[in-house]
LOTOR-834954 format. One record per residue (C-alpha): x, y, z; residue in one letter. Coordinates in nm, 3 decimals, padded with zeros to 5 digits. Layout:
+---------+---------+---------+---+
:      px :      py :      pz : r :
+---------+---------+---------+---+
:       X :       Y :       Z : A :
...
+---------+---------+---------+---+
***
This chain:
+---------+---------+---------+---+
:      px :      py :      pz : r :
+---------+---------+---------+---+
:  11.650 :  08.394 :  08.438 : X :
:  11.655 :  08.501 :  08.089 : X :
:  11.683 :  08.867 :  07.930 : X :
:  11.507 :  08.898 :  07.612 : X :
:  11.565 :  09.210 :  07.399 : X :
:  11.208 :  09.306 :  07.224 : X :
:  11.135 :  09.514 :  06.931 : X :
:  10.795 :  09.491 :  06.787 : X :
:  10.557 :  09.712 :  06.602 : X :
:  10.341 :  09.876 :  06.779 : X :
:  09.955 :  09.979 :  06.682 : X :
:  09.885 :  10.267 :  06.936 : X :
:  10.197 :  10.441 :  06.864 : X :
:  10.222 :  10.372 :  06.471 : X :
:  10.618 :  10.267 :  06.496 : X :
:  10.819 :  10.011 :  06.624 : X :
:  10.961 :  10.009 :  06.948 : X :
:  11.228 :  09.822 :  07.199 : X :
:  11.112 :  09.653 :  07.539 : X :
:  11.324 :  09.497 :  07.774 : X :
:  11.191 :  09.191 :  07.939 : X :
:  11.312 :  08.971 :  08.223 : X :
:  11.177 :  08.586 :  08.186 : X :
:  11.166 :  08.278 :  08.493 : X :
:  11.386 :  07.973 :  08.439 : X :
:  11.267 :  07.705 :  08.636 : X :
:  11.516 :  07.452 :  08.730 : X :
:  11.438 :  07.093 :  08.582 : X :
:  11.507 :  06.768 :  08.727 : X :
:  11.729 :  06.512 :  08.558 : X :
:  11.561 :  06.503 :  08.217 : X :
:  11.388 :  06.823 :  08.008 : X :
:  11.033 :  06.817 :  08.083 : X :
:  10.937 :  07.013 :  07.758 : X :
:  10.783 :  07.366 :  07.740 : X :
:  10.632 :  07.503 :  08.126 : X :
:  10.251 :  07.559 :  08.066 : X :
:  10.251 :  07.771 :  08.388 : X :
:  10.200 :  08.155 :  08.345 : X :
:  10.435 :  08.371 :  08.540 : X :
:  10.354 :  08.701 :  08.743 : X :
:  10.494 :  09.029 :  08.601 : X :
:  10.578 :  09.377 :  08.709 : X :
:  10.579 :  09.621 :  08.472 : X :
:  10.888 :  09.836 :  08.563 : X :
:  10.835 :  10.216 :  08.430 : X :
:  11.150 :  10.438 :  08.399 : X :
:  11.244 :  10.804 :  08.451 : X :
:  11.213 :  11.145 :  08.261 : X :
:  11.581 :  11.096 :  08.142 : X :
:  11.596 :  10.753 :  08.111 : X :
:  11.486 :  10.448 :  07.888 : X :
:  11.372 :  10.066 :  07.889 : X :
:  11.724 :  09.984 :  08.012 : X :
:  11.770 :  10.164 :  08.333 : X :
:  11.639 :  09.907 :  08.551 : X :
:  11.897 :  09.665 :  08.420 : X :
:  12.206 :  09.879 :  08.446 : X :
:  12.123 :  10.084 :  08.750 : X :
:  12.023 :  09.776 :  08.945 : X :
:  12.039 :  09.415 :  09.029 : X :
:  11.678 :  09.370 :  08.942 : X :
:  11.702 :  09.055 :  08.759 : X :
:  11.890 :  08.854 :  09.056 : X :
:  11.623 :  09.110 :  09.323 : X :
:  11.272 :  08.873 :  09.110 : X :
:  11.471 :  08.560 :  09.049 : X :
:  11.397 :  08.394 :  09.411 : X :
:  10.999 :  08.424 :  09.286 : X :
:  10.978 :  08.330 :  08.960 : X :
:  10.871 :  08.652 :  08.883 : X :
:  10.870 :  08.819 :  08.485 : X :
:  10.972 :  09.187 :  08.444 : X :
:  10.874 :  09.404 :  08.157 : X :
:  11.061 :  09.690 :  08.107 : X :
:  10.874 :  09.921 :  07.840 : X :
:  11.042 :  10.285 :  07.703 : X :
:  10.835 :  10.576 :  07.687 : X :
:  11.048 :  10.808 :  07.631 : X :
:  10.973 :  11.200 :  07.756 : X :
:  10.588 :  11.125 :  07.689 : X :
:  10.474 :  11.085 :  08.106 : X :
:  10.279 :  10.830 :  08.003 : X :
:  10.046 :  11.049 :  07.872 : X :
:  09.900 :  10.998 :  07.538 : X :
:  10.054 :  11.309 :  07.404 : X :
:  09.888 :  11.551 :  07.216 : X :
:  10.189 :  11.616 :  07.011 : X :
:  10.351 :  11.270 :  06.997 : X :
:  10.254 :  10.910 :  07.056 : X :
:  10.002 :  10.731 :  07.264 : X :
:  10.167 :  10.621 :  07.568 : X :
:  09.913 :  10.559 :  07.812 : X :
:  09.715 :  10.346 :  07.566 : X :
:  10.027 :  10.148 :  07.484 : X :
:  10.163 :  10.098 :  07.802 : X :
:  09.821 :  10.001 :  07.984 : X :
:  09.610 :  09.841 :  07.730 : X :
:  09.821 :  09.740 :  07.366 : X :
:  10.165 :  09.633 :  07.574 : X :
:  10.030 :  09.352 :  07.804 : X :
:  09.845 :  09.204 :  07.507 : X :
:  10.138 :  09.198 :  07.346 : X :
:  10.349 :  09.071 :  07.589 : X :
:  10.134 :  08.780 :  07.641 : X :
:  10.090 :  08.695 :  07.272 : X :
:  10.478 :  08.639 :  07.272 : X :
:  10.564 :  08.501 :  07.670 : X :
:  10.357 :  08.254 :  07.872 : X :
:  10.237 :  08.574 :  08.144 : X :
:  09.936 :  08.565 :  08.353 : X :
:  09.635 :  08.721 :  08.281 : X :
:  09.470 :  08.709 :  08.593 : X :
:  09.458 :  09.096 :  08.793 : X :
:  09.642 :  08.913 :  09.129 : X :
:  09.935 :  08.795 :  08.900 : X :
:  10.018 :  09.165 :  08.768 : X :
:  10.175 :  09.475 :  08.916 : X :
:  10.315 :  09.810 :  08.784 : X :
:  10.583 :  10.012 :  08.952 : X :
:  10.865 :  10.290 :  08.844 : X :
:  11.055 :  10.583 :  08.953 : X :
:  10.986 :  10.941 :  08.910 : X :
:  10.771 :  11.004 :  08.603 : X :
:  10.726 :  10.627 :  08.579 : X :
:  10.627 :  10.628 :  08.939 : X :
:  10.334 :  10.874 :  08.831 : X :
:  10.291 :  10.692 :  08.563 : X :
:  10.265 :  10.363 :  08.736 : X :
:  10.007 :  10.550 :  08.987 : X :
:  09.821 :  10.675 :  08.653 : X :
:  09.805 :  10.353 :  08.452 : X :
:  09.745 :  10.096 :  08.792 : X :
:  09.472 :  10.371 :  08.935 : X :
:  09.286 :  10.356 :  08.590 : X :
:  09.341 :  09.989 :  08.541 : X :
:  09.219 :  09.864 :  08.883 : X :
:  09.075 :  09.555 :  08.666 : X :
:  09.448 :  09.514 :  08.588 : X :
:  09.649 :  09.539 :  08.833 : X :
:  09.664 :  09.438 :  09.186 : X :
:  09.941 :  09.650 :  09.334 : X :
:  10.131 :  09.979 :  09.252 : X :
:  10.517 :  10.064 :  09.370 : X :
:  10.563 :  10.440 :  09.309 : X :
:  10.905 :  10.558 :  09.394 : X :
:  11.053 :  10.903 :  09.409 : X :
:  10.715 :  11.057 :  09.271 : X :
:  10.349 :  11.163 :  09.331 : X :
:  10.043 :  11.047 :  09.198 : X :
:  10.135 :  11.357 :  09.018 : X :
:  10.432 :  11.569 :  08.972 : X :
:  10.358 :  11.911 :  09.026 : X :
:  10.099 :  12.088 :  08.858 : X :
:  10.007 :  11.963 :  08.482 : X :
:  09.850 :  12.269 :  08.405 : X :
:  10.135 :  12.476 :  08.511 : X :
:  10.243 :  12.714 :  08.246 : X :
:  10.416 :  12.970 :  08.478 : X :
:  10.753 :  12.923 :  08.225 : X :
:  10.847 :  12.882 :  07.878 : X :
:  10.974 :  12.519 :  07.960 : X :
:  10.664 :  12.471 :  08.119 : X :
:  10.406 :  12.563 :  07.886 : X :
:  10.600 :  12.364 :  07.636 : X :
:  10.595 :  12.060 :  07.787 : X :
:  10.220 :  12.099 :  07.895 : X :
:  10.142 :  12.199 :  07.497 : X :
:  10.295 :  11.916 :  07.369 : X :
:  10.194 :  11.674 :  07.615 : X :
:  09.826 :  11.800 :  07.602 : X :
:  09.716 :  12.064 :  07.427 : X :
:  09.384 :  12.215 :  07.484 : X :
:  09.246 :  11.926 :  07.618 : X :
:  09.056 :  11.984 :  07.951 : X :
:  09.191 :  11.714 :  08.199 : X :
:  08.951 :  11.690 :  08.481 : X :
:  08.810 :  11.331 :  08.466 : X :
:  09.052 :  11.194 :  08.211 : X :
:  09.297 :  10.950 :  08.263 : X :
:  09.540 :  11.191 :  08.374 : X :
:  09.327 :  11.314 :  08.651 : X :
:  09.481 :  11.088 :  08.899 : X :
:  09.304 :  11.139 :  09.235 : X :
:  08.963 :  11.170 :  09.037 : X :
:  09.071 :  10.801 :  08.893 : X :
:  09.122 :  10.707 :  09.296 : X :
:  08.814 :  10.833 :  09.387 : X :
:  08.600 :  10.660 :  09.113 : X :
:  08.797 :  10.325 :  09.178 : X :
:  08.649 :  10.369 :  09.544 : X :
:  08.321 :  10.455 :  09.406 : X :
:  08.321 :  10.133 :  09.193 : X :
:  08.329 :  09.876 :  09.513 : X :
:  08.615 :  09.644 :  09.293 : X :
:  08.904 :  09.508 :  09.435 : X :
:  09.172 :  09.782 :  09.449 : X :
:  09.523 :  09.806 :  09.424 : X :
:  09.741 :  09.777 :  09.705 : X :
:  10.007 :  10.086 :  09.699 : X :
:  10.328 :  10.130 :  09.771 : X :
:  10.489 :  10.485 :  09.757 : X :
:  10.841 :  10.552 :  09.884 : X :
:  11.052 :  10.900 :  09.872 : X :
:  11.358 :  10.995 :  10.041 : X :
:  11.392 :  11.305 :  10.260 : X :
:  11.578 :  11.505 :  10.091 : X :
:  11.420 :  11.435 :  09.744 : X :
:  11.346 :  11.731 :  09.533 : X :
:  10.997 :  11.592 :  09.447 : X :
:  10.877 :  11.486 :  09.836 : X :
:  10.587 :  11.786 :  09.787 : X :
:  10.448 :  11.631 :  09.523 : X :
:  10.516 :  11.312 :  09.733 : X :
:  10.350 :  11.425 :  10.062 : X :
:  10.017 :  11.558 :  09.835 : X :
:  09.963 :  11.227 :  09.720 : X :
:  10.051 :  11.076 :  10.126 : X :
:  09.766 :  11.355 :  10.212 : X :
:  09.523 :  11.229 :  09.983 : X :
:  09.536 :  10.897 :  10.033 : X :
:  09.565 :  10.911 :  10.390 : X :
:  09.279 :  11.106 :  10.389 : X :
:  08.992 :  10.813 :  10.214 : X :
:  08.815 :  10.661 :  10.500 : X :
:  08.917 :  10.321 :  10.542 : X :
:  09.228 :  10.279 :  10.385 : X :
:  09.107 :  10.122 :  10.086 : X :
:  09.429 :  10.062 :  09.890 : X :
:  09.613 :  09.958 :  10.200 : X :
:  09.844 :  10.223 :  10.173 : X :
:  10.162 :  10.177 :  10.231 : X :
:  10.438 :  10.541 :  10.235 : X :
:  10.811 :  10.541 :  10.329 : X :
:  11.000 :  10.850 :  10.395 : X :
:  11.354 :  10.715 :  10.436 : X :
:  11.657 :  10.941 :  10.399 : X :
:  11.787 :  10.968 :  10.061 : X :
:  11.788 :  11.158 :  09.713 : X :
:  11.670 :  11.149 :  09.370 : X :
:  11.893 :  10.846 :  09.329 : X :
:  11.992 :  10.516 :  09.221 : X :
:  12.138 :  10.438 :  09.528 : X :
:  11.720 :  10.484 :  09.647 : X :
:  11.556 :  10.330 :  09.411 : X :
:  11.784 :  09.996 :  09.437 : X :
:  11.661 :  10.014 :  09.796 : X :
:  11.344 :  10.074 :  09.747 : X :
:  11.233 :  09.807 :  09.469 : X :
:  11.360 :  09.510 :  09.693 : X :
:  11.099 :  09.674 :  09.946 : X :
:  10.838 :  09.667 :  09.716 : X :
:  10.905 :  09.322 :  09.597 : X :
:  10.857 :  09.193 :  09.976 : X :
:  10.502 :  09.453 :  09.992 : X :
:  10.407 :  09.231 :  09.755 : X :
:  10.440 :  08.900 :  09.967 : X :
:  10.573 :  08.692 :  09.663 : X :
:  10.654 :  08.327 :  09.724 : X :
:  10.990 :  08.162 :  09.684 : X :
:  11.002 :  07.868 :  09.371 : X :
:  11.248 :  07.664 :  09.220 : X :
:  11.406 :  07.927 :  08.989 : X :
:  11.755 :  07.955 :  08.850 : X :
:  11.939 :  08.299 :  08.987 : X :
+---------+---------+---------+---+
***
């Protein structure tokens, strides 16, 4: 496997920025059989409220966890932004689901096709993965959400000082209700649509501080006749932790069925 450090400009946001990416190595026979013109399946791997596009790498063994399956990982950072595109700040949302694919696929020989791709994270990158793959059902064939809901509390909760804040500068004025951010309206219109959905994932431990938020989203989706994004929800015991979400992405990775290649570790 090979870890590439990124920086790149990018359009949506108006800067550059930094994206950590994990790459396949194939293992060649007894000669070098020139460049692969195969295009490897990716996860895009979100991060956490206090984190950034290296997390994944120090926290956990996530490069040796996709080696087996030939599988590319791009970590993004996005910062305190909740993959919103802010109102006061940049345009997360746009990069991360739209610009940042294109761009990753200019540079790195990635599928294209919607069975080859995934999005998961932790915390406000697993609402964010639930945002971006439930809006992007053309994109994405399966979401991993991890120590989160489809949404994390209530956006337009202003109750505090800290609160209102964060909702002003994440989105002003701006009337939510069948935007991007409204998450469950996004579920219900990608059942409306008759496409293929997204196959979900969604693991939080027991004693997480954010299970209400997780056992809304466990409601709702339990609740659509047919269980059309073969929902999948874990409730083991555990924290807002590391020690979790090492755990839990291996269990996503075998969700998604991947098969074994010829890859180095």
């Amino acid at each position: 496997m090979a870890l590439i450090h990124t920086n790149f400009f990018s359009q949506s946001l108006g800067m550059c920025v930094s994206c950590e990416v994990i790459l396949p190595q194939k293992r060649l026979g007894g000669e070098f059989e020139g460049r692969s013109t195969e295009k490897y399946k990716t996860m895009y791997l979100l991060h956490g409220k206090s984190d950034d596009e290296t997390i994944w790498q120090r926290r956990t063994s996530i490069e040796r966890y996709v080696a087996p399956f030939g599988l590319a990982v791009v970590m993004p950072a996005a910062h305190l932004s909740s993959y919103a595109d802010m109102a006061h700040g940049g345009k997360y949302y746009t990069y991360i689901a739209r610009e940042l694919p294109q761009i990753m696929r200019g540079f790195f020989p990635l599928s294209d096709k919607r069975e080859d791709n995934y999005i998961a994270g932790l915390s406000m990158g697993g609402a964010g993965a639930m945002k971006i793959g439930l809006n992007n059902i053309d994109s994405f064939s399966a979401i991993g959400c991890l120590s989160a809901g489809a949404v994390n509390g209530d956006p337009n909760d202003v109750s505090t000082p800290a609160k209102k804040e964060r909702h002003d500068y994440l989105y002003g004025d701006r009337v939510l209700e069948w935007t991007e951010e409204d998450v469950y309206g996004a579920a219900l219109k990608a059942v409306e649509s008759g496409k293929p959905l997204p196959r979900i994932y969604h693991s939080c431990g027991t004693e997480d501080f954010i299970q209400e938020s997780a056992l809304k989203t466990r409601a709702f989706m339990e609740s659509l006749p047919g269980d059309p994004f073969s929902y999948v929800y874990e409730a083991d015991p555990g924290v807002h932790s590391w020690e979790y979400w090492d755990c839990h992405i291996q269990r996503f990775l075998s969700f998604l069925g991947l098969e074994k290649g010829e890859f180095h570790s």
